[in-house]
N, C-alpha and C positions, 0 to 999 in steps of 0.2 A: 436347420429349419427354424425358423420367428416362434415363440411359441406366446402362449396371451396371458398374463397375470390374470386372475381370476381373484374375487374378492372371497376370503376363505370365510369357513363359519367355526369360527375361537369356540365357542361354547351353544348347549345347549337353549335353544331357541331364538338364539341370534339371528335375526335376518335382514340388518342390516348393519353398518358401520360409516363413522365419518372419517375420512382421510384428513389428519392435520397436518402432515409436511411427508413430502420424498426426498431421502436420504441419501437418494441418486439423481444424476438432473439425465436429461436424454443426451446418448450418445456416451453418455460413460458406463466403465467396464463396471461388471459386478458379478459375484462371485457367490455360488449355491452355500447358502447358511448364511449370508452376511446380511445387514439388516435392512431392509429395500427403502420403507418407507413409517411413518407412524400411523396407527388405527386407535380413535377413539371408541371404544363402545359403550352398553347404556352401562356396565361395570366396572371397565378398567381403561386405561389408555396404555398399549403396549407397541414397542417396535415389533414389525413383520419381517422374516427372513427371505430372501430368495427361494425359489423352488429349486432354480436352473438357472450357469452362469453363460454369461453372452455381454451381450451391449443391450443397457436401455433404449430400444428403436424411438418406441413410445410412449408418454406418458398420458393415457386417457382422460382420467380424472385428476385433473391437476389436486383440487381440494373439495372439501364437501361429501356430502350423504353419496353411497353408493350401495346397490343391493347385495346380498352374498350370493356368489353367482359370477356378478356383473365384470365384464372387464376392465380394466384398469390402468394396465400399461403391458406394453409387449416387447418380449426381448429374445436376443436373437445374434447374427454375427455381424459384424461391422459391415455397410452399405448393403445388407440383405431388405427386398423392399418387404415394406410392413403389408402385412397381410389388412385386409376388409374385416368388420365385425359387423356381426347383426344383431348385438343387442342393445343398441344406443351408445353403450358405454364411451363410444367417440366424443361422444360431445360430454364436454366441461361442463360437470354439476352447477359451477357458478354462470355460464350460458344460459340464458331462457331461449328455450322453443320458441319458434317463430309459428304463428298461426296460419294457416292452409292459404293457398289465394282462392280470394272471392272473384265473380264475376263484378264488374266495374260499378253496376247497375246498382248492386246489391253493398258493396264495401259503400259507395258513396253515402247511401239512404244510412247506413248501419253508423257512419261518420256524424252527418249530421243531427242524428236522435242522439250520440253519445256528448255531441257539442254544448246540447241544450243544458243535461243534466249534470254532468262531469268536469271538476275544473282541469284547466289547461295542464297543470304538472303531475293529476293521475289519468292522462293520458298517455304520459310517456311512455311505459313499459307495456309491450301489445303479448298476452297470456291467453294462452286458448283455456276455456270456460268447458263446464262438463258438459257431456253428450247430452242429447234430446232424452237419453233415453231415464235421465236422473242417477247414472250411476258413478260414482266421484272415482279418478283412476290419483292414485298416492300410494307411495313406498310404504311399508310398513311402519317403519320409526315416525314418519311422518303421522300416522293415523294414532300411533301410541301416544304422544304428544300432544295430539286435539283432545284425547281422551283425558290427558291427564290435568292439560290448561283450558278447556271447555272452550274450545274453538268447533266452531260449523264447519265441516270441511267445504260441503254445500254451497257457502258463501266463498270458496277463497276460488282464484287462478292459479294452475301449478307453473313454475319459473321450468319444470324439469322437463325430458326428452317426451316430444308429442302433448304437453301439455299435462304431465303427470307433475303433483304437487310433492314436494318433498320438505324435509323438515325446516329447510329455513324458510318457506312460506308460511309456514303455520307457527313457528316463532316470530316473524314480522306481525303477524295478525294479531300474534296474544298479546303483544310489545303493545302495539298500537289502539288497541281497544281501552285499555283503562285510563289511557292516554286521552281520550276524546272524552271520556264519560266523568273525568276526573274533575272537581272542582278546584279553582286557584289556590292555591297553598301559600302559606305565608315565607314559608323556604321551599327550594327545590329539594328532594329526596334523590339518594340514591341509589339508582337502578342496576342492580346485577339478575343478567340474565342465565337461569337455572342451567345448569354443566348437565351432559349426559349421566355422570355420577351421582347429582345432587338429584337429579329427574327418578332416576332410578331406589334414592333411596327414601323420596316422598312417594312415591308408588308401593315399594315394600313396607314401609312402617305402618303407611294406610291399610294394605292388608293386614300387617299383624294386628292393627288396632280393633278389626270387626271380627278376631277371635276370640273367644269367650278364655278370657285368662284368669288364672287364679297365685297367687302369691304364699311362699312360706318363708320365714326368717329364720336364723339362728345365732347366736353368738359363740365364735368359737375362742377358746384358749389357744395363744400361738406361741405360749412357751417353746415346748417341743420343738416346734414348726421351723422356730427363728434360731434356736441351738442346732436341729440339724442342718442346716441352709451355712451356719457358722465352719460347722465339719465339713461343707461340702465343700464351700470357698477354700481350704485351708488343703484340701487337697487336690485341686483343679493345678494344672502344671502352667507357668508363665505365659500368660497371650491367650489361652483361653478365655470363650465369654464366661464369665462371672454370673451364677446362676439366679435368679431371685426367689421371692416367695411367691409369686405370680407362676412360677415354672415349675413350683414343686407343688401349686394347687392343679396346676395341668395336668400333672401326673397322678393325683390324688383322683382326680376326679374323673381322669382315663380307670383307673381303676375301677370306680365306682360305680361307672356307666355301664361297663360290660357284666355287673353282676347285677344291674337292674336295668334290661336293658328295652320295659316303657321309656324311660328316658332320654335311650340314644336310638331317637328314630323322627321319621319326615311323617306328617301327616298327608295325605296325597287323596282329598277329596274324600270318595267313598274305601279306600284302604288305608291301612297305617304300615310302615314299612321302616321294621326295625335290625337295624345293623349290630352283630358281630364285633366290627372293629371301631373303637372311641377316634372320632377324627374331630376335633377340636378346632372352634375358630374362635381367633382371638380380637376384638375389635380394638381395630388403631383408629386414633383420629390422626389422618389425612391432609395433606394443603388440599387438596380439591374435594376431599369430604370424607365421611367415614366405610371405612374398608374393614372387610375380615377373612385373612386371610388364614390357610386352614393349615395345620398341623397332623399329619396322618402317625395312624397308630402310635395312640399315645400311653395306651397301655403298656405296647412293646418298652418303648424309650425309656431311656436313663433320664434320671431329672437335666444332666448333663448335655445330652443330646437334642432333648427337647428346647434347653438354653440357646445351644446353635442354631436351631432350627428357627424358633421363635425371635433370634439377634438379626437371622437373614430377612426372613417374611418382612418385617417391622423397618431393619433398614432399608426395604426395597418400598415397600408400601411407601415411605417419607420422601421417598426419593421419586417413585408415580413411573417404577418397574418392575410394577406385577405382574403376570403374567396372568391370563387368564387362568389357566391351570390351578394357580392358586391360591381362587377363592372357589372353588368348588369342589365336591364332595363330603361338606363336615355334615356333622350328626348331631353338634351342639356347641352352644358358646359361650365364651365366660368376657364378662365384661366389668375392665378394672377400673376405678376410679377414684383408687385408693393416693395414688399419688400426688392427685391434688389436693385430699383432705378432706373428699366425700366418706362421712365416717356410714352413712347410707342411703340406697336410692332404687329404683326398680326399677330393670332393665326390659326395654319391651323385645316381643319376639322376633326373630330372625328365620320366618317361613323359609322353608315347608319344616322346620325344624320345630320340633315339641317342647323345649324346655330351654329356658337360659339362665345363666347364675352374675349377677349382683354382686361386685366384691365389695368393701368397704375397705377403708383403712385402717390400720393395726393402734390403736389405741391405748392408752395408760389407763386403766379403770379398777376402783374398786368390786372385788365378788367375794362372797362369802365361802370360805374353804374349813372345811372341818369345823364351823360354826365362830367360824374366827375371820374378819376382814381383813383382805391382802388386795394389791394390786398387780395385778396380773395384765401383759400384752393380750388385749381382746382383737378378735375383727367379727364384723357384720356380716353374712352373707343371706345373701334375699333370692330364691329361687324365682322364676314365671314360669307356668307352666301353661299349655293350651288344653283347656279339660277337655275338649274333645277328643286328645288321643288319650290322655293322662288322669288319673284318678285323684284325688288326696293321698292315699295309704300309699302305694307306691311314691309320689314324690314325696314322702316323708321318710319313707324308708331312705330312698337317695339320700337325700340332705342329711339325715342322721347320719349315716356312714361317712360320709363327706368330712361332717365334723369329729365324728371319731378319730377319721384318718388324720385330722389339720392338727387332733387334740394328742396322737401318738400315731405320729408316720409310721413306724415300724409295721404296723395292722397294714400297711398295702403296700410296704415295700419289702 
Protein backbone atom coordinates (compact mmCIF):
# COMPACT_ATOMS: atom_id res chain seq x y z
CA UNK A 1 0.00 0.00 0.00
CA UNK A 2 1.42 3.83 -1.34
CA UNK A 3 2.26 5.37 1.81
CA UNK A 4 2.80 9.61 1.72
CA UNK A 5 6.08 11.26 2.82
CA UNK A 6 5.31 13.67 5.20
CA UNK A 7 7.51 16.77 5.95
CA UNK A 8 8.99 15.77 9.55
CA UNK A 9 9.82 18.27 12.26
CA UNK A 10 14.09 17.93 12.95
CA UNK A 11 13.86 19.97 15.83
CA UNK A 12 12.10 21.98 18.34
CA UNK A 13 9.87 24.60 16.79
CA UNK A 14 10.46 23.89 13.47
CA UNK A 15 7.40 24.36 11.39
CA UNK A 16 8.60 24.56 8.34
CA UNK A 17 11.44 23.51 5.96
CA UNK A 18 12.80 24.14 2.25
CA UNK A 19 13.33 21.25 0.03
CA UNK A 20 16.72 21.79 -1.95
CA UNK A 21 17.12 18.65 -4.20
CA UNK A 22 15.65 14.75 -4.13
CA UNK A 23 17.98 12.27 -4.01
CA UNK A 24 15.56 9.89 -5.67
CA UNK A 25 13.85 10.97 -9.04
CA UNK A 26 10.10 9.27 -9.31
CA UNK A 27 9.76 5.72 -10.17
CA UNK A 28 13.14 4.75 -8.65
CA UNK A 29 13.59 2.13 -6.01
CA UNK A 30 14.46 3.33 -2.45
CA UNK A 31 15.34 1.78 0.45
CA UNK A 32 14.14 2.56 4.53
CA UNK A 33 17.27 4.49 5.97
CA UNK A 34 18.60 5.68 2.71
CA UNK A 35 18.78 9.26 2.09
CA UNK A 36 15.40 10.42 0.14
CA UNK A 37 16.09 13.92 -0.39
CA UNK A 38 17.77 17.35 1.12
CA UNK A 39 15.98 19.81 3.77
CA UNK A 40 17.17 23.12 4.52
CA UNK A 41 16.19 24.56 7.73
CA UNK A 42 16.35 28.04 9.49
CA UNK A 43 19.55 25.81 11.36
CA UNK A 44 21.13 23.37 9.44
CA UNK A 45 20.75 21.96 5.91
CA UNK A 46 20.65 18.07 6.39
CA UNK A 47 19.91 14.78 4.09
CA UNK A 48 16.32 13.13 5.04
CA UNK A 49 16.11 9.20 5.34
CA UNK A 50 13.33 7.20 3.97
CA UNK A 51 10.77 6.03 6.40
CA UNK A 52 9.69 2.95 4.10
CA UNK A 53 11.28 1.22 1.19
CA UNK A 54 9.05 0.99 -2.11
CA UNK A 55 9.21 3.08 -5.34
CA UNK A 56 9.22 6.79 -5.40
CA UNK A 57 5.36 6.96 -7.02
CA UNK A 58 5.41 10.73 -6.33
CA UNK A 59 7.25 13.55 -5.87
CA UNK A 60 4.97 16.38 -4.56
CA UNK A 61 7.18 19.22 -3.85
CA UNK A 62 9.72 19.08 -6.39
CA UNK A 63 11.58 22.21 -4.56
CA UNK A 64 10.73 24.95 -2.16
CA UNK A 65 9.14 25.97 1.33
CA UNK A 66 6.89 23.21 2.58
CA UNK A 67 5.03 22.88 6.02
CA UNK A 68 5.90 20.23 8.63
CA UNK A 69 3.06 17.98 8.21
CA UNK A 70 2.63 18.65 4.55
CA UNK A 71 3.12 15.97 1.92
CA UNK A 72 5.78 15.70 -0.07
CA UNK A 73 6.24 12.61 -2.11
CA UNK A 74 4.53 9.16 -1.89
CA UNK A 75 6.02 5.80 -2.16
CA UNK A 76 4.84 2.62 -2.59
CA UNK A 77 5.20 -0.56 -5.08
CA UNK A 78 5.93 -0.31 -8.63
CA UNK A 79 2.61 0.68 -10.98
CA UNK A 80 0.60 0.93 -7.39
CA UNK A 81 -1.67 4.06 -8.37
CA UNK A 82 -0.87 7.03 -6.13
CA UNK A 83 -3.32 7.83 -3.84
CA UNK A 84 -5.31 11.58 -3.65
CA UNK A 85 -3.96 14.20 -0.84
CA UNK A 86 -5.85 16.90 0.74
CA UNK A 87 -3.45 18.90 1.95
CA UNK A 88 -2.27 20.83 -1.16
CA UNK A 89 0.93 19.42 -0.92
CA UNK A 90 0.31 18.23 -4.81
CA UNK A 91 1.01 21.13 -6.06
CA UNK A 92 4.70 22.34 -6.65
CA UNK A 93 5.72 25.09 -4.09
CA UNK A 94 7.42 26.69 -7.30
CA UNK A 95 3.47 26.57 -9.12
CA UNK A 96 1.31 29.64 -8.15
CA UNK A 97 -2.28 29.12 -7.41
CA UNK A 98 -4.48 30.21 -9.90
CA UNK A 99 -7.15 32.57 -8.61
CA UNK A 100 -11.07 31.32 -8.32
CA UNK A 101 -13.11 32.27 -11.65
CA UNK A 102 -15.06 35.32 -11.67
CA UNK A 103 -18.21 35.79 -13.35
CA UNK A 104 -17.40 37.51 -16.94
CA UNK A 105 -19.01 40.73 -15.87
CA UNK A 106 -16.96 41.20 -12.90
CA UNK A 107 -13.16 39.69 -14.32
CA UNK A 108 -13.81 42.19 -17.26
CA UNK A 109 -14.60 45.63 -15.03
CA UNK A 110 -11.50 44.08 -12.49
CA UNK A 111 -9.18 43.89 -15.97
CA UNK A 112 -9.74 47.12 -17.10
CA UNK A 113 -9.29 49.29 -13.64
CA UNK A 114 -6.01 47.03 -13.19
CA UNK A 115 -4.99 48.28 -17.13
CA UNK A 116 -5.16 51.85 -16.11
CA UNK A 117 -2.75 51.60 -13.15
CA UNK A 118 -0.59 48.52 -13.65
CA UNK A 119 2.00 48.13 -16.18
CA UNK A 120 1.84 45.42 -18.73
CA UNK A 121 4.65 42.90 -17.32
CA UNK A 122 3.17 43.15 -13.56
CA UNK A 123 0.37 41.81 -14.95
CA UNK A 124 1.75 38.60 -15.81
CA UNK A 125 1.62 36.61 -12.70
CA UNK A 126 -2.30 36.42 -11.69
CA UNK A 127 -2.01 35.76 -7.20
CA UNK A 128 -4.98 35.65 -5.21
CA UNK A 129 -4.88 38.78 -2.73
CA UNK A 130 -5.99 38.40 1.00
CA UNK A 131 -9.60 37.85 2.02
CA UNK A 132 -12.11 40.71 2.62
CA UNK A 133 -12.03 39.87 5.78
CA UNK A 134 -8.08 41.39 6.30
CA UNK A 135 -6.61 38.33 7.35
CA UNK A 136 -3.12 37.37 5.46
CA UNK A 137 -2.91 33.31 5.00
CA UNK A 138 1.35 32.53 4.96
CA UNK A 139 3.41 29.68 6.04
CA UNK A 140 5.11 30.13 8.93
CA UNK A 141 8.74 30.70 7.79
CA UNK A 142 7.22 33.01 5.46
CA UNK A 143 5.83 35.33 8.37
CA UNK A 144 9.25 34.85 10.31
CA UNK A 145 11.03 36.39 7.29
CA UNK A 146 8.73 39.54 7.07
CA UNK A 147 9.45 39.93 10.64
CA UNK A 148 12.85 39.79 10.29
CA UNK A 149 13.33 41.84 6.70
CA UNK A 150 10.28 44.40 7.62
CA UNK A 151 8.10 43.20 4.80
CA UNK A 152 3.97 43.91 4.94
CA UNK A 153 2.70 40.85 4.56
CA UNK A 154 -0.56 42.89 3.95
CA UNK A 155 0.86 44.16 0.67
CA UNK A 156 2.17 41.04 -0.89
CA UNK A 157 0.14 38.05 -3.17
CA UNK A 158 1.02 34.59 -1.94
CA UNK A 159 2.68 32.35 -5.28
CA UNK A 160 1.34 29.22 -2.75
CA UNK A 161 -1.69 26.67 -2.82
CA UNK A 162 -5.05 28.84 -2.64
CA UNK A 163 -3.23 31.77 -2.55
CA UNK A 164 -1.25 31.29 0.64
CA UNK A 165 2.19 33.49 0.60
CA UNK A 166 5.26 31.52 1.35
CA UNK A 167 8.87 32.42 1.79
CA UNK A 168 10.00 33.28 -1.67
CA UNK A 169 7.18 35.96 -2.00
CA UNK A 170 8.36 37.66 0.76
CA UNK A 171 11.99 37.36 -0.23
CA UNK A 172 11.14 38.79 -3.89
CA UNK A 173 9.43 41.73 -2.03
CA UNK A 174 12.39 42.56 0.37
CA UNK A 175 14.80 41.91 -2.80
CA UNK A 176 12.79 44.30 -4.60
CA UNK A 177 12.02 47.18 -2.34
CA UNK A 178 15.32 48.77 -1.80
CA UNK A 179 15.70 48.24 -5.32
CA UNK A 180 13.14 51.07 -6.17
CA UNK A 181 13.89 53.24 -3.19
CA UNK A 182 17.67 53.04 -4.04
CA UNK A 183 19.47 56.00 -5.53
CA UNK A 184 22.07 55.53 -8.75
CA UNK A 185 25.26 54.31 -7.55
CA UNK A 186 28.25 55.01 -8.98
CA UNK A 187 29.08 51.08 -9.27
CA UNK A 188 26.67 48.24 -9.12
CA UNK A 189 26.84 46.33 -5.46
CA UNK A 190 26.64 43.01 -4.75
CA UNK A 191 23.77 41.36 -3.80
CA UNK A 192 23.58 38.11 -1.82
CA UNK A 193 20.44 37.09 -0.50
CA UNK A 194 20.37 36.03 3.33
CA UNK A 195 20.49 31.83 3.50
CA UNK A 196 18.20 30.26 6.06
CA UNK A 197 21.28 30.02 8.22
CA UNK A 198 22.40 33.43 7.98
CA UNK A 199 18.53 34.58 8.70
CA UNK A 200 18.61 32.64 11.60
CA UNK A 201 21.64 33.80 12.98
CA UNK A 202 20.78 37.61 12.67
CA UNK A 203 17.64 36.89 14.47
CA UNK A 204 19.56 35.00 17.40
CA UNK A 205 22.37 37.47 17.87
CA UNK A 206 19.53 40.31 17.71
CA UNK A 207 18.10 38.59 20.59
CA UNK A 208 21.14 38.06 22.56
CA UNK A 209 22.06 41.65 21.96
CA UNK A 210 18.80 43.10 24.13
CA UNK A 211 20.05 41.01 27.02
CA UNK A 212 21.61 42.95 29.63
CA UNK A 213 25.26 41.28 29.54
CA UNK A 214 27.98 41.75 31.58
CA UNK A 215 31.78 40.77 30.87
CA UNK A 216 34.84 39.30 32.95
CA UNK A 217 38.45 38.81 31.91
CA UNK A 218 41.42 36.91 32.92
CA UNK A 219 44.70 35.94 32.02
CA UNK A 220 45.69 32.56 32.37
CA UNK A 221 49.39 30.99 32.54
CA UNK A 222 49.37 28.10 29.96
CA UNK A 223 52.57 26.57 30.90
CA UNK A 224 51.00 23.48 32.57
CA UNK A 225 48.20 23.59 30.05
CA UNK A 226 50.79 23.27 26.84
CA UNK A 227 53.27 20.57 28.79
CA UNK A 228 50.25 18.51 29.64
CA UNK A 229 48.52 18.59 25.98
CA UNK A 230 52.53 17.64 25.12
CA UNK A 231 51.97 14.18 27.42
CA UNK A 232 48.89 13.74 25.86
CA UNK A 233 50.02 13.86 22.16
CA UNK A 234 53.00 11.69 22.99
CA UNK A 235 50.74 9.00 24.11
CA UNK A 236 47.71 9.04 21.70
CA UNK A 237 48.36 5.73 19.59
CA UNK A 238 48.99 6.31 15.51
CA UNK A 239 45.86 7.79 13.56
CA UNK A 240 44.38 9.08 16.39
CA UNK A 241 42.95 12.78 16.47
CA UNK A 242 45.73 14.78 17.95
CA UNK A 243 44.29 16.60 20.85
CA UNK A 244 44.48 20.38 21.31
CA UNK A 245 44.31 23.09 23.87
CA UNK A 246 40.82 24.07 22.73
CA UNK A 247 39.89 20.41 23.88
CA UNK A 248 41.61 20.35 27.05
CA UNK A 249 39.82 23.95 27.86
CA UNK A 250 36.50 21.83 27.08
CA UNK A 251 37.15 19.67 29.52
CA UNK A 252 38.34 22.21 32.04
CA UNK A 253 35.39 23.99 31.79
CA UNK A 254 33.06 20.71 31.77
CA UNK A 255 34.49 20.52 34.96
CA UNK A 256 33.83 23.83 36.14
CA UNK A 257 30.31 24.22 35.01
CA UNK A 258 29.00 21.28 36.96
CA UNK A 259 30.37 22.75 40.26
CA UNK A 260 28.87 26.14 39.51
CA UNK A 261 26.14 25.35 37.85
CA UNK A 262 24.42 29.25 37.54
CA UNK A 263 26.55 28.99 34.63
CA UNK A 264 25.44 25.97 33.00
CA UNK A 265 21.97 26.83 32.42
CA UNK A 266 19.10 28.31 29.65
CA UNK A 267 17.35 31.30 30.87
CA UNK A 268 13.67 30.51 29.66
CA UNK A 269 11.67 33.95 30.34
CA UNK A 270 10.14 33.94 33.62
CA UNK A 271 12.44 30.66 34.95
CA UNK A 272 16.17 29.75 34.76
CA UNK A 273 16.79 26.10 34.05
CA UNK A 274 19.96 24.66 35.20
CA UNK A 275 21.59 21.41 34.06
CA UNK A 276 23.49 18.55 35.84
CA UNK A 277 25.32 17.74 32.80
CA UNK A 278 28.16 20.34 30.92
CA UNK A 279 27.10 19.92 27.07
CA UNK A 280 29.21 22.30 25.47
CA UNK A 281 29.07 24.10 22.01
CA UNK A 282 31.73 24.92 20.26
CA UNK A 283 31.39 27.67 17.42
CA UNK A 284 32.84 26.79 13.89
CA UNK A 285 32.83 29.18 11.26
CA UNK A 286 30.87 27.54 8.53
CA UNK A 287 30.71 28.07 4.37
CA UNK A 288 27.16 28.93 4.87
CA UNK A 289 27.64 30.68 8.33
CA UNK A 290 28.37 30.21 11.85
CA UNK A 291 27.30 26.96 13.50
CA UNK A 292 27.73 25.38 17.04
CA UNK A 293 27.59 22.19 17.36
CA UNK A 294 27.40 20.59 20.73
CA UNK A 295 29.48 18.26 22.57
CA UNK A 296 27.47 16.08 25.36
CA UNK A 297 28.86 15.45 28.65
CA UNK A 298 31.91 16.87 28.94
CA UNK A 299 32.58 16.46 32.22
CA UNK A 300 32.42 12.60 31.65
CA UNK A 301 34.95 12.72 28.53
CA UNK A 302 38.53 12.11 28.36
CA UNK A 303 40.37 15.22 26.87
CA UNK A 304 40.87 12.30 24.20
CA UNK A 305 37.37 11.64 23.60
CA UNK A 306 36.23 14.94 23.64
CA UNK A 307 39.23 15.34 20.60
CA UNK A 308 37.18 12.75 18.52
CA UNK A 309 34.02 14.09 19.26
CA UNK A 310 34.98 17.65 18.60
CA UNK A 311 37.35 16.28 15.05
CA UNK A 312 33.74 14.76 13.86
CA UNK A 313 31.15 17.90 14.78
CA UNK A 314 33.82 20.33 13.07
CA UNK A 315 34.47 18.16 10.07
CA UNK A 316 30.79 17.68 9.45
CA UNK A 317 29.84 21.18 10.16
CA UNK A 318 32.73 22.39 7.09
CA UNK A 319 31.39 19.93 5.10
CA UNK A 320 27.19 21.39 5.80
CA UNK A 321 26.32 17.45 7.50
CA UNK A 322 25.15 18.36 10.51
CA UNK A 323 22.63 16.95 11.65
CA UNK A 324 20.13 18.57 13.45
CA UNK A 325 20.62 16.73 16.57
CA UNK A 326 23.64 18.42 16.70
CA UNK A 327 23.33 21.49 17.58
CA UNK A 328 20.99 21.26 20.28
CA UNK A 329 20.98 20.61 23.81
CA UNK A 330 24.30 22.57 24.95
CA UNK A 331 24.20 24.57 28.15
CA UNK A 332 27.21 26.72 27.11
CA UNK A 333 29.74 27.73 24.72
CA UNK A 334 33.15 28.57 24.14
CA UNK A 335 34.28 30.44 21.28
CA UNK A 336 37.91 30.26 19.95
CA UNK A 337 39.64 32.76 18.05
CA UNK A 338 42.73 32.09 19.13
CA UNK A 339 44.07 30.71 15.91
CA UNK A 340 43.90 33.48 13.97
CA UNK A 341 45.81 35.73 16.48
CA UNK A 342 42.83 37.30 18.25
CA UNK A 343 44.96 37.69 21.46
CA UNK A 344 41.10 39.17 22.73
CA UNK A 345 37.54 39.90 22.14
CA UNK A 346 33.82 39.35 23.54
CA UNK A 347 31.89 36.80 22.39
CA UNK A 348 28.19 37.65 22.37
CA UNK A 349 25.54 35.27 23.78
CA UNK A 350 24.21 32.16 22.31
CA UNK A 351 20.31 32.17 23.90
CA UNK A 352 18.60 30.77 25.94
CA UNK A 353 22.13 30.00 27.08
CA UNK A 354 23.52 32.20 30.29
CA UNK A 355 27.09 32.39 29.85
CA UNK A 356 29.81 32.24 27.02
CA UNK A 357 33.68 32.21 27.14
CA UNK A 358 36.09 34.18 24.89
CA UNK A 359 39.28 32.35 24.14
CA UNK A 360 42.33 34.36 22.99
CA UNK A 361 45.32 33.24 21.80
CA UNK A 362 48.30 31.75 23.68
CA UNK A 363 50.77 34.57 23.77
CA UNK A 364 54.77 35.10 24.69
CA UNK A 365 54.40 37.92 27.58
CA UNK A 366 56.18 39.13 30.13
CA UNK A 367 54.57 38.70 34.15
CA UNK A 368 56.20 39.07 37.29
CA UNK A 369 56.95 35.82 39.29
CA UNK A 370 58.40 35.71 42.61
CA UNK A 371 59.04 39.54 42.12
CA UNK A 372 61.36 38.63 39.26
CA UNK A 373 60.23 39.31 35.30
CA UNK A 374 59.85 36.11 33.18
CA UNK A 375 58.05 35.32 30.15
CA UNK A 376 55.51 32.88 30.40
CA UNK A 377 52.79 31.39 27.51
CA UNK A 378 49.75 33.59 28.59
CA UNK A 379 45.91 33.41 27.09
CA UNK A 380 43.12 35.76 27.50
CA UNK A 381 39.95 34.53 28.35
CA UNK A 382 36.82 36.92 28.52
CA UNK A 383 33.53 35.58 30.01
CA UNK A 384 29.65 37.11 28.96
CA UNK A 385 27.41 36.55 31.12
CA UNK A 386 23.45 37.45 30.90
CA UNK A 387 22.94 39.07 34.42
CA UNK A 388 19.53 38.23 34.41
CA UNK A 389 20.12 34.51 35.20
CA UNK A 390 23.76 35.29 36.40
CA UNK A 391 25.22 37.47 39.16
CA UNK A 392 28.93 38.93 39.33
CA UNK A 393 30.21 36.59 42.46
CA UNK A 394 29.24 33.44 40.88
CA UNK A 395 30.62 34.19 37.26
CA UNK A 396 33.81 35.10 39.05
CA UNK A 397 33.83 32.13 40.83
CA UNK A 398 33.58 30.21 37.50
CA UNK A 399 36.19 31.99 35.71
CA UNK A 400 38.46 31.73 38.65
CA UNK A 401 38.37 28.07 38.75
CA UNK A 402 38.49 27.91 35.03
CA UNK A 403 41.89 29.68 35.31
CA UNK A 404 43.13 27.63 38.11
CA UNK A 405 42.33 24.60 36.32
CA UNK A 406 44.20 26.18 32.54
CA UNK A 407 47.01 27.41 35.44
CA UNK A 408 47.38 23.41 36.95
CA UNK A 409 45.10 20.75 35.05
CA UNK A 410 45.61 18.33 37.54
CA UNK A 411 42.91 20.37 40.13
CA UNK A 412 39.99 18.92 37.43
CA UNK A 413 41.51 16.03 36.16
Amino acid sequence: MASEVKLPRLGQGMEAGTIVKWLKSEGEPVEKGEPLYELDTDKVTQEVEADFSGVVLKIAVQQGEASVGQTIAVIGEQGEEVPSTDDGAAQSAEKPARAPKRDAEREEGRRASVAEDVAPEEQVTEVKRRPSDGRVKASPLARRIARERGVDLLALGGTGPEGRIVAEDVERAAASAPAAAAPAAAAEAEVEQLTSIRRTIARRLTQAWEAPVFQLGVTADMSRALALREQLLARQPEGAVRPTVSDLLTKLCGVALVRHPALNAHFAGDEIRRFPSASIGLAVAAERGLVVPVINECERKSVAEIAAARHDVVERARAGKLQQADLEGGTFTISNLGMFGVERFVAVLNPPQVAILAVGSIEERPVVEDGALVIRPTMELTLTCDHRAVDGGPAAEFLRDVKAFAELPGLAL
